[in-house]
C-alpha positions in Angstrom: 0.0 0.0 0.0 1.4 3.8 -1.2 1.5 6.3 1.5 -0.4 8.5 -0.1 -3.3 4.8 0.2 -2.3 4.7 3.7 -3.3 8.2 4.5 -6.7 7.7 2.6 -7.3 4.1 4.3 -6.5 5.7 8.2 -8.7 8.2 7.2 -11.7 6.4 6.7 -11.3 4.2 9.8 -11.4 7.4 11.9 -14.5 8.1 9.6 -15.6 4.5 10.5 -15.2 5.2 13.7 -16.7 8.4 14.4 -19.6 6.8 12.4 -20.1 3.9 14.4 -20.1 6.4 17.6 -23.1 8.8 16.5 -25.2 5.8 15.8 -24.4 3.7 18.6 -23.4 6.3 21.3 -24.3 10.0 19.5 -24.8 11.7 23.0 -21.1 11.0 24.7 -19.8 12.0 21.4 -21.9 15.4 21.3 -20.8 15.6 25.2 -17.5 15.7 24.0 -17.9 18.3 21.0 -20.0 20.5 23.7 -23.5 19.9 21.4 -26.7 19.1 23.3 -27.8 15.7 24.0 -30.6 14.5 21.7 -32.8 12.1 20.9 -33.6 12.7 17.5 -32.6 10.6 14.6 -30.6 13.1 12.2 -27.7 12.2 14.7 -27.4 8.6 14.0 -28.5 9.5 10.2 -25.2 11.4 10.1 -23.7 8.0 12.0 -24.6 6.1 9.3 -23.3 8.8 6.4 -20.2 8.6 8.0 -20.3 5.3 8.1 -20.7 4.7 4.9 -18.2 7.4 4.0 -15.5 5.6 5.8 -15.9 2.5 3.7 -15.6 4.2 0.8 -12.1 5.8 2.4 -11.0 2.7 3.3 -11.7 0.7 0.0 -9.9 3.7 -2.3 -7.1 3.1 0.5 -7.1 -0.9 -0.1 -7.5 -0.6 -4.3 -4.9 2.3 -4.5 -7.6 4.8 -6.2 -5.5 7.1 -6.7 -8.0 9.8 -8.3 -10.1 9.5 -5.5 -7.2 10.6 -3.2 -7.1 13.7 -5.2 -10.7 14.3 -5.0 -10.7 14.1 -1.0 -8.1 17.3 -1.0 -10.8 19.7 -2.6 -13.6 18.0 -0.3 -11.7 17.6 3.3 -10.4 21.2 2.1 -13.9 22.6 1.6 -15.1 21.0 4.7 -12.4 22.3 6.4 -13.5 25.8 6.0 -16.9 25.3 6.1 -16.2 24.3 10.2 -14.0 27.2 10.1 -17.3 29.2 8.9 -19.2 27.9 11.2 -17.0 28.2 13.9 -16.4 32.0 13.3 -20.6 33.0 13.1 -20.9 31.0 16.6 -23.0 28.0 15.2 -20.2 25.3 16.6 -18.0 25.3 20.0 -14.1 25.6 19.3 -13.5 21.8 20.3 -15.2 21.0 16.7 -12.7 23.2 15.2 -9.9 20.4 17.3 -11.5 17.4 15.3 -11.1 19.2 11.7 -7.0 20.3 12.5 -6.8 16.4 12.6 -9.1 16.0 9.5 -7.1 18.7 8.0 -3.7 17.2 9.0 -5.2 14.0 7.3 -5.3 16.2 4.1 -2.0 17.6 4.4 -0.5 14.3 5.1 -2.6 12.6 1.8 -1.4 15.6 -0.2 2.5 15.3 0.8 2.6 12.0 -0.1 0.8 12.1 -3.4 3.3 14.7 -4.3 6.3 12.7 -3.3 4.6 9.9 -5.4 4.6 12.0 -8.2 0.8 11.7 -8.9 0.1 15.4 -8.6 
């Protein structure tokens, strides 16, 4: 497995992860983001996006699909600042903001080593 595979693979099992937590567990997760408790389903919805998100990560990662990886820098980078956004018009507590510089590092890390790979 590339680096560049590796970085994309890790990637979705945090995904995988995270995803797993919101459906199972949404309200220690929230807890720990400083969001509300709730009850409502649109939590474990977005458990189940990510979810399925992270397979996809981790499948590119496994078959070495390499556009894929290049894809994921414009969207992790437009999620990014979309947090950012949110963060900045008081919609989302700063420890959200914590959770994207890893996501972001992620990108950073997938970008560096598709440019040592020479497939940027």
């Amino acid at each position: 497995m590339s680096q560049s595979a590796k970085s994309i693979f890790f990637f979705g099992i945090y995904v995988v992860v995270l995803g797993i937590l919101l459906l199972f567990v949404p309200n220690a997760l929230l807890g720990v983001v400083d969001v509300p408790p709730t009850n409502e389903v649109w939590i474990r919805l977005a458990g189940m996006l990510l979810l399925i998100l992270g397979y996809f990560y981790v499948q590119a990662g496994r078959h070495n699909l390499v556009p894929f990886f290049k894809w994921t820098l414009v969207t992790r980078g437009i999620a990014f600042f979309f947090v950012l956004g949110f963060w900045l018009c008081g919609f989302i507590s700063w420890i959200i903001i914590a959770f994207w510089l890893g996501d972001l590092a992620g990108l950073i890390w997938t970008w560096t080593t598709l440019r040592k790979e020479k497939n940027l």
